[in-house]
N, C-alpha and C positions, 0 to 999 in steps of 0.2 A: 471729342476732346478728351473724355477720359479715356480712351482706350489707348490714345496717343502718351497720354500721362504713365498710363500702368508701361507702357514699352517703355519709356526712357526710364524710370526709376529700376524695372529690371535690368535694362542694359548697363544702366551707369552703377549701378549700385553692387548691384549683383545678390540674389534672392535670399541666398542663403545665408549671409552675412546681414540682414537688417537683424536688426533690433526692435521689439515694441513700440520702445520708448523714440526711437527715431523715426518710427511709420508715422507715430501719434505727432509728430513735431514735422516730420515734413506736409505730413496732412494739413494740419494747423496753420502753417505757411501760407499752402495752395488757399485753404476757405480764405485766411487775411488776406492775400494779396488777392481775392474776388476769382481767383479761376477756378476754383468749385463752390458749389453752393454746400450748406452746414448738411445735406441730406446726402450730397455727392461724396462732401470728404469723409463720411462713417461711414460711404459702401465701399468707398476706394481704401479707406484703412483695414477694413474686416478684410476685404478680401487680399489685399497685400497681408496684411498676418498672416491670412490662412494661406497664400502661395509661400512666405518664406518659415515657416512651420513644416511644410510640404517640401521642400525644399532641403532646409537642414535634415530633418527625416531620410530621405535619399538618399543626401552628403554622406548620413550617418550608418546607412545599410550598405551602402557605397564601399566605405570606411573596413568596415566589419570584414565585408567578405576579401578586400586587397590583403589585410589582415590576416586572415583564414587560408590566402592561399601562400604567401609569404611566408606564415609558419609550417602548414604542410613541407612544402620546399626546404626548409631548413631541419625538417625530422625532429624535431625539439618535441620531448615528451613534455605532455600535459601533468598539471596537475592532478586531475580525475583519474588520469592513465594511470598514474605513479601510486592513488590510494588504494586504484582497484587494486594494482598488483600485492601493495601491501597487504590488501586484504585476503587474496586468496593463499599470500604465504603464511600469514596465519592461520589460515585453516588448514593447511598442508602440515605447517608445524605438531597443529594439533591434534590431525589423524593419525601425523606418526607418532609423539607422542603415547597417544590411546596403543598404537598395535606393540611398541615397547610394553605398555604397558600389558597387554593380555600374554606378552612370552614368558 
């Protein structure tokens, strides 16, 4: 019975988009309306947290790397790229600088 349960809430619901507060509320439902018992609905709520946690997570590296390759493709310098440069142009300035200064 729960295992029937945990499929349709992923199907209809869809993992990644629950909310705590909605697990603990649909759980709450299931024990009141008698189709789980109070030890059934906290193992079926832990573990739908921990699937849509797992889930979002994913979504989320998922996300990252579309990200990563999108801007690759687009050649758009970074941030970090932009300081290093700045940084080794000041120390460029500053060697030259010094050999000005030893003529």
């Amino acid at each position: 019975m729960i295992d029937l349960l945990k499929k349709a809430v992923l199907t209809g619901m869809g993992v990644a988009s629950l909310t705590k507060e909605k697990i603990d509320e649909f759980s709450q439902e299931l024990i009141d309306k008698g189709k789980l018992s109070e030890q059934e609905g906290e193992k079926f709520m832990l573990e739908m947290r921990k699937r849509a946690e797992e889930s979002k997570e994913a979504l989320r590296n998922q996300t990252d790397k579309v990200v990563e390759a999108t801007l690759n493709r687009m050649q758009l310098v970074r941030v970090s790229d932009l300081e290093k440069l700045q940084s080794e142009i000041a120390g460029l300035r500053k060697e030259i600088e010094a050999l000005r200064n030893k003529e």
